[in-house]
C-alpha positions in Angstrom: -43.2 -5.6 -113.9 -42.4 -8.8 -114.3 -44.3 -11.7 -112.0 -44.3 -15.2 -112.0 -47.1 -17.5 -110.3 -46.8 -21.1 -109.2 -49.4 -22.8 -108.7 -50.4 -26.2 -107.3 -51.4 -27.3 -111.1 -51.8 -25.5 -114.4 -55.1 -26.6 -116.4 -55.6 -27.3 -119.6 -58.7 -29.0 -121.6 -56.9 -32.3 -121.3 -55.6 -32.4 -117.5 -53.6 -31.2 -114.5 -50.1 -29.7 -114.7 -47.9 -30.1 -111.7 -44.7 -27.9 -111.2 -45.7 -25.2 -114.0 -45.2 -21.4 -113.1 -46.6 -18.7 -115.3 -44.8 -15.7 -116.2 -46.4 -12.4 -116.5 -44.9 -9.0 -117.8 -47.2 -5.9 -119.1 -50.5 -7.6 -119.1 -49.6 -10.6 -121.3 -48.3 -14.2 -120.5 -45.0 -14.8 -121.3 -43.8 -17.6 -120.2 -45.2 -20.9 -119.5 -43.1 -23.8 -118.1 -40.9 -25.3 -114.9 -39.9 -23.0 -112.8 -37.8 -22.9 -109.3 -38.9 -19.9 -107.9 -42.0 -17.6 -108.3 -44.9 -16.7 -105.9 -46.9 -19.6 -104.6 -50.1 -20.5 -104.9 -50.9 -23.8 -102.8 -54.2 -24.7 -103.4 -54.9 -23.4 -106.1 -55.0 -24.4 -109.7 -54.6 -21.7 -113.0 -56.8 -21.9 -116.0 -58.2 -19.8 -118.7 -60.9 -17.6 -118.2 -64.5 -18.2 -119.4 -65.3 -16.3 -122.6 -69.2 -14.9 -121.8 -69.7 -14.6 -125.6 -73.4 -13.4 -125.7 -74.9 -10.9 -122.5 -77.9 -8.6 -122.5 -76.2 -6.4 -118.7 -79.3 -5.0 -118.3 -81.8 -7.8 -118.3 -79.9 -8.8 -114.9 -82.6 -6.7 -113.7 -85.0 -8.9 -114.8 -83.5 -11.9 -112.4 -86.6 -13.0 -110.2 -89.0 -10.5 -111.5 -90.5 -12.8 -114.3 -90.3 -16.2 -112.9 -94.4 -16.1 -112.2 -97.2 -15.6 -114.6 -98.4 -12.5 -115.6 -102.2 -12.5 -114.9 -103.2 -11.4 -118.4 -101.5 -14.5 -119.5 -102.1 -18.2 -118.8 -99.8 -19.2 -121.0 -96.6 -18.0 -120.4 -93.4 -18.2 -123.1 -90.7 -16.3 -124.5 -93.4 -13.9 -126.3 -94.7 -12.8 -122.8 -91.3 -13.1 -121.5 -90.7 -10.4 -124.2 -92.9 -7.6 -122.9 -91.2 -8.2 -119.4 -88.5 -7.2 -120.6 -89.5 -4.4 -123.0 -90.7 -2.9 -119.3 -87.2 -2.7 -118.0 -85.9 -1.4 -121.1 -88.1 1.7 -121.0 -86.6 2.4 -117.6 -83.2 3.1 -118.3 -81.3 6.3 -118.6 -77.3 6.1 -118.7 -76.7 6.2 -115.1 -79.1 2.8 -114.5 -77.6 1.2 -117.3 -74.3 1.6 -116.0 -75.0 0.3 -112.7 -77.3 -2.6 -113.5 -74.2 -3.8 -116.2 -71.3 -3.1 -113.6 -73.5 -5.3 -110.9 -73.5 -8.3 -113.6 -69.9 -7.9 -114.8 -68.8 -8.3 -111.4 -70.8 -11.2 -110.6 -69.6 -12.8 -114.2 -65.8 -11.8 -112.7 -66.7 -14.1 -109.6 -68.3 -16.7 -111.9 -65.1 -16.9 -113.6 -65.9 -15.2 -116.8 -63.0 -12.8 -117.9 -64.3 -11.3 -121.0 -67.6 -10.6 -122.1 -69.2 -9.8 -125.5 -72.2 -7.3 -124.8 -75.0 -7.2 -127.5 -76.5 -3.8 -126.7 -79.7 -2.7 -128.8 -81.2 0.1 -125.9 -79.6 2.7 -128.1 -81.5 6.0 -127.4 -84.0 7.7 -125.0 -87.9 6.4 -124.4 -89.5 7.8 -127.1 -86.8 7.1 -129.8 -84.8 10.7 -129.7 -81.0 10.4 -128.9 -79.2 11.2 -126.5 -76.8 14.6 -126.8 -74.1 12.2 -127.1 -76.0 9.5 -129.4 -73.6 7.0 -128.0 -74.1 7.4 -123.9 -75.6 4.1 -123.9 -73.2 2.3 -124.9 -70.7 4.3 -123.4 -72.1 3.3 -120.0 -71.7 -0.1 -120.7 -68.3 -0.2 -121.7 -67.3 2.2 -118.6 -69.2 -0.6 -116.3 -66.7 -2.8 -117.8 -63.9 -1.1 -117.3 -65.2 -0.4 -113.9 -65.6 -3.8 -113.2 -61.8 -4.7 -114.7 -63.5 -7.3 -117.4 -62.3 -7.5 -121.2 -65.7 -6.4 -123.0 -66.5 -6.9 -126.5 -69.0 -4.4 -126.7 -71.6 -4.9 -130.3 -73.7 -1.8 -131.2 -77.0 -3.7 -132.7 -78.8 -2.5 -135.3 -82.8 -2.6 -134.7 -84.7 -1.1 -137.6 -88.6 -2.6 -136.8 -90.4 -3.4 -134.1 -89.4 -3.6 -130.6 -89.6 -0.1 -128.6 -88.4 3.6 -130.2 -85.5 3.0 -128.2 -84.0 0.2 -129.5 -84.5 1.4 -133.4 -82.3 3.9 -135.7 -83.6 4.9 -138.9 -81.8 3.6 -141.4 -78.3 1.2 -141.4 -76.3 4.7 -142.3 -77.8 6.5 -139.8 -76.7 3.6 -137.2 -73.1 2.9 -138.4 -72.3 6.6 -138.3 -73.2 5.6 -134.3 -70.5 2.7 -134.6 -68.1 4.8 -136.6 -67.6 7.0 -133.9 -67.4 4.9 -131.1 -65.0 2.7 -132.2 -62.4 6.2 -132.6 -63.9 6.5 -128.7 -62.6 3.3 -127.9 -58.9 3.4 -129.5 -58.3 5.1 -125.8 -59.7 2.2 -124.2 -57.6 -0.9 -123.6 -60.4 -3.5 -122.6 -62.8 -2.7 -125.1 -62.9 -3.8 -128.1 -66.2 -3.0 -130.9 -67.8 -4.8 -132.9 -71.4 -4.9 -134.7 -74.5 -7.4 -134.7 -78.1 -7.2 -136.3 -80.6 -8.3 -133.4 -82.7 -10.4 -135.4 -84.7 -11.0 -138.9 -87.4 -9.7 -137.1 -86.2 -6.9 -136.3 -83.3 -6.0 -139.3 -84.8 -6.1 -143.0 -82.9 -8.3 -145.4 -81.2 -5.0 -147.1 -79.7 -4.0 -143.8 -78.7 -7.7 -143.4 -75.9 -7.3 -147.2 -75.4 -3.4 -145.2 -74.0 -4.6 -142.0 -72.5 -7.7 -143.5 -70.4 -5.3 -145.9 -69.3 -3.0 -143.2 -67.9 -5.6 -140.6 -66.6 -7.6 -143.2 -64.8 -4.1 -144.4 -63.4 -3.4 -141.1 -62.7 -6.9 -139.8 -65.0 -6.7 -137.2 -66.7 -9.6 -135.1 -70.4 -9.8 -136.4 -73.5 -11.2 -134.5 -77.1 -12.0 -134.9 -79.7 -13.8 -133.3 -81.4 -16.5 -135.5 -83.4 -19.7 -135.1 -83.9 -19.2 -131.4 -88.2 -19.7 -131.7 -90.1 -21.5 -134.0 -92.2 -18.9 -134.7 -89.4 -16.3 -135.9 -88.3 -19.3 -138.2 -92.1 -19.1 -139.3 -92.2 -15.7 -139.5 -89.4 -15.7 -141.7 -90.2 -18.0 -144.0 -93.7 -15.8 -144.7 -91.5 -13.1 -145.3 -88.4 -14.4 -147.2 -89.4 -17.7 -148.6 -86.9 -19.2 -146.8 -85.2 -20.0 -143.3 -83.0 -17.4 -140.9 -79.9 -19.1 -141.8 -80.1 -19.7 -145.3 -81.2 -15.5 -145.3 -78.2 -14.7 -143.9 -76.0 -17.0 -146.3 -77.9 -15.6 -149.3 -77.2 -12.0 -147.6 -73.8 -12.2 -147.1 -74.0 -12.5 -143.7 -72.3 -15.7 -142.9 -68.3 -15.3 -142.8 -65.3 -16.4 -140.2 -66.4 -13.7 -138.1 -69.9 -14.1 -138.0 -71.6 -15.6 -134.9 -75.1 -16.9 -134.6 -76.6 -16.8 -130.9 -79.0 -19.8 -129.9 -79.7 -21.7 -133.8 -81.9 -24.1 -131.2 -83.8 -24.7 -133.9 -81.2 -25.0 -136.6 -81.7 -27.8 -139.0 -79.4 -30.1 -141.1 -79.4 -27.6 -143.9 -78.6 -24.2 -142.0 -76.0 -26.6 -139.8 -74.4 -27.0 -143.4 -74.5 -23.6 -144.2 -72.7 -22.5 -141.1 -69.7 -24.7 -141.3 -69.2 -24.3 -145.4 -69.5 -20.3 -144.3 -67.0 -20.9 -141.4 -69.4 -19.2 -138.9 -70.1 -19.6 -135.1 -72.6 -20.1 -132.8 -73.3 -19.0 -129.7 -75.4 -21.4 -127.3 -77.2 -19.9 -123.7 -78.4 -22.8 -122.4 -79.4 -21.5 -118.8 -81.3 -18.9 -120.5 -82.7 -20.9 -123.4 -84.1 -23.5 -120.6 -85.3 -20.6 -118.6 -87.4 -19.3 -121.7 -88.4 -22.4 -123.3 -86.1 -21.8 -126.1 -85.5 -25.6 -127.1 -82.2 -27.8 -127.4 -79.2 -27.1 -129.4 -78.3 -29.5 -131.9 -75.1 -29.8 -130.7 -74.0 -33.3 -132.1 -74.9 -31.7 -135.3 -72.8 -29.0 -134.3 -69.7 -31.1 -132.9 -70.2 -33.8 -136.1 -69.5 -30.8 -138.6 -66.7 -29.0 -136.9 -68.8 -25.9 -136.3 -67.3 -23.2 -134.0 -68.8 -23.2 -130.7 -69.1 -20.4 -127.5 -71.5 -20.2 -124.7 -73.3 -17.0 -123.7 -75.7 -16.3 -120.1 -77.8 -13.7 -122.1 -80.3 -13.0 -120.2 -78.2 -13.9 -116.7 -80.7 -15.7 -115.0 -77.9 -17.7 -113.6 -74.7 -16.8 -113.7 -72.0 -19.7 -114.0 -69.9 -20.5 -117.3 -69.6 -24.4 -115.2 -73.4 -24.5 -115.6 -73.5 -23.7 -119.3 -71.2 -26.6 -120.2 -72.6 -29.0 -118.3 -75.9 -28.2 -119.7 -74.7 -28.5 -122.9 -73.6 -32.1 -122.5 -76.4 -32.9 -120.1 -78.9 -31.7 -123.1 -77.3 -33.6 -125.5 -78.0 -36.3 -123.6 -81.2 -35.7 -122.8 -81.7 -35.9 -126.6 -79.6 -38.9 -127.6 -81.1 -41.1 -124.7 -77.2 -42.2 -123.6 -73.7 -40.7 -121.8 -70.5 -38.5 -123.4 -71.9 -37.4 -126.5 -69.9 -34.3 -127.1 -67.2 -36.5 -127.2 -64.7 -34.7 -130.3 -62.9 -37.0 -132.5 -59.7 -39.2 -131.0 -61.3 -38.2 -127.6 -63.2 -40.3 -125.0 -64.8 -37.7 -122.4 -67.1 -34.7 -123.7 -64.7 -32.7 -120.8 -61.9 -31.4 -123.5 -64.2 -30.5 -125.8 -66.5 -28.7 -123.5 -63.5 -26.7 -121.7 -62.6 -25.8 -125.2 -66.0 -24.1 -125.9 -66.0 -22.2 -122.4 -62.5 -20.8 -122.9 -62.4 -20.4 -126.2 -59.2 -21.9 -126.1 -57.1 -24.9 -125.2 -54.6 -24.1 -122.3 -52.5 -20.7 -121.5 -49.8 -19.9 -123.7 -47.0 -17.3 -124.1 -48.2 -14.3 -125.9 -51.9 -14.4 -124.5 -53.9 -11.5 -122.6 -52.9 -12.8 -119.2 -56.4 -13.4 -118.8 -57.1 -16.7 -116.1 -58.4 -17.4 -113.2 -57.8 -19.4 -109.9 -59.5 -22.4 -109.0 -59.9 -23.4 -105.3 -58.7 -27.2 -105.2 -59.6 -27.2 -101.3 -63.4 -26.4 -102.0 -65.8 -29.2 -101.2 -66.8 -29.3 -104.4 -63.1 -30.8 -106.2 -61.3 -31.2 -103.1 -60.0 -34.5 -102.8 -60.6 -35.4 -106.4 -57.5 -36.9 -108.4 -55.3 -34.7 -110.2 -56.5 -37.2 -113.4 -60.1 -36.1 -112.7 -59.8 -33.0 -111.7 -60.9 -31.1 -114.7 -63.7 -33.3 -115.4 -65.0 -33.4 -112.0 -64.9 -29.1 -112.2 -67.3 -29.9 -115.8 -69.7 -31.9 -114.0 -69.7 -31.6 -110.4 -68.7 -28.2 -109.6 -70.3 -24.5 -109.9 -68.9 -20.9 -109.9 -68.0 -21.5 -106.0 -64.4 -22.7 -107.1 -63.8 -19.5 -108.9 -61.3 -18.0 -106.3 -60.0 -14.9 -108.4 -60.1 -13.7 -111.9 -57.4 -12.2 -113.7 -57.5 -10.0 -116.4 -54.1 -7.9 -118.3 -52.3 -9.6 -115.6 -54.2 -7.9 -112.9 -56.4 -9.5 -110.1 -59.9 -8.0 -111.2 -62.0 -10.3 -108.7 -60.8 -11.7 -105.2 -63.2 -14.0 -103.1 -61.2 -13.4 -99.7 -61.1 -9.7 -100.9 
């Protein structure tokens, strides 16, 4: 069916549109451009939907429950933060997964966030035994998903030490058998997509590190790891290696255009060259990084070198992709000691680039997932602001409030009048 919207303005990471319509047909945008006719939208302005690239679904349950000390611990950081969460963790079966994750992909629809890349490691029962289907896990998160209406990324992670039973398999065949079969599971399955990650050094050897590497890198696949988030896993690593996270995962293998390192807080000048000769990505969570204690990203290092940028609420204590770019810049700042620092070359607002990061793109285009959303121009939060300012003023003075509806395969997935 074939379906053309009008709205008040079309957005893009430089401005307002005026008098664009946006043709949809089998899930996919396929036109873009004047129009005369088309259903309106007064009021309302289109643009991309926020790309959620990093999410632990269900540490949503966690929301509220740690934000006070633990009485065995005066001094509380992300290592107590940990055993909070290895708690919830041991709680789950399939059915409570599913629901805590379809709870959060909701909310992220209302946020604004259209697709979603899942790092799942809670991979089998409590005491480390699978499951009669070794995959009903993961299974529950992508059926929250699909539940929900959101586009998941879903990435089996491998945990080979530490952590809980749960989390670990027992070697990196045994693991990617798991993978192997859920990705002919999710053929059948038109939002979900599969991919693969490593959680960590400290929890993935360095010979799983050239396994894992090999096998995305063999089927294409989107790759992910956690790396340089505390100062004691760079530490730790270092003991261990002889070296840095990042300069492990270059000599690995690890590094490649599809390779994505979440948080690199701690990254210095040398891994920051190692991820853009490698091509690779990083993922920043700055809502949940504050709300651990994580540290800044270096993200002037990050702009200055070209490096590949999303943003992630991991841990969901807040849930707004607005917040997570404005943190970004307003961390920068905080850092540099002056104004507009992620300001990308032939540029003179931080606002392009930023949009660029959230949505992963620049504006809609024919041939896209007609994946968008609506933004509310009458809310009190942009309402009256000047067409000229309008996507800057969203950036830094608005919240997940504007987020009218979200779209995804050319289907309203999230109403707010609903």
């Amino acid at each position: 069916m074939r379906r053309i919207l009008v709205p008040d303005f079309l957005l893009d990471s430089h401005g307002a549109v005026p008098n664009v319509g946006v043709t949809l047909e089998d899930g996919r945008i396929v036109e873009v451009g004047p129009v005369t006719e088309g259903e309106r939208l007064p009021g309302r302005a289109l643009a991309p939907g926020f790309v959620n690239d990093h999410s632990h679904a269900f540490q949503r349950g966690l929301r509220g429950r740690v934000e006070r000390r633990n009485s065995d611990h005066i001094h509380d950081d992300f290592w107590t933060w940990r055993e909070r969460m290895y708690e919830l963790s041991e709680s789950l079966d399939p059915d409570s997964m599913q629901r805590t994750a379809e709870r959060c992909y909701r909310e992220m629809l209302a946020a604004g966030y259209t697709s979603v890349t899942e790092f799942h490691y809670v991979h089998h029962k409590a005491d480390g035994t699978h499951y009669d289907d070794p995959n009903a896990l993961a299974k529950a998160v992508a059926e929250a998903a699909e539940n929900a209406g959101i586009r998941l990324l879903l990435l089996p992670t491998a945990y080979a030490r530490g952590g809980i039973p749960r989390f670990r398999d027992a070697s990196p065949e045994a693991f990617l058998e798991r993978v192997d079969t859920l990705r002919e599971w999710a053929v059948d399955h038109a939002l979900v997509e599969i991919g693969v990650a490593a959680h960590s050094m400290r929890a993935v050897p360095r010979d799983w590190l050239g396994r894992l590497a090999e096998y995305a890198r063999l089927n294409d696949m989107p790759l992910h790891i956690h790396a340089d988030e505390q100062l004691r896993e760079i530490e730790e690593c270092e003991k261990e290696y002889g070296m840095r996270p990042i300069k492990l995962l270059a000599e690995t293998g690890f590094l490649g255009f599809r390779t994505t390192v979440v948080h690199a807080t701690h990254a210095d000048e040398d891994e920051l060259n190692l991820l853009s000769e490698h091509n690779s990505g990083v993922c920043v969570c700055p809502t949940t990084e504050g709300n651990l204690g994580d540290g800044f990203l270096p993200a002037a290092g990050i702009l200055e070198r070209e490096i590949k940028l999303s943003v992630g609420s991991d841990q969901h204590a807040r849930l707004d992709p607005f917040e997570e770019l404005r943190e970004l810049e307003t961390n920068a700042r905080r850092l540099a000691g002056r104004r507009n620092i992620l300001v990308a070359e032939g540029e003179t607002s931080p606002t392009p680039y930023l949009l660029r990061v959230g949505w992963q793109r620049d504006r809609l285009e024919p041939g896209d997932p007609a994946d968008f959303v609506e933004i509310d121009l009458t809310h009190p939060e942009v309402s009256g602001v000047e067409p000229e300012y309008l996507i800057s003023a969203l950036v830094f003075g608005a919240g997940r409030d504007v987020v009218a509806a979200s779209w995804i395969n050319g289907i309203r997935a999230y109403r707010r009048d609903a």
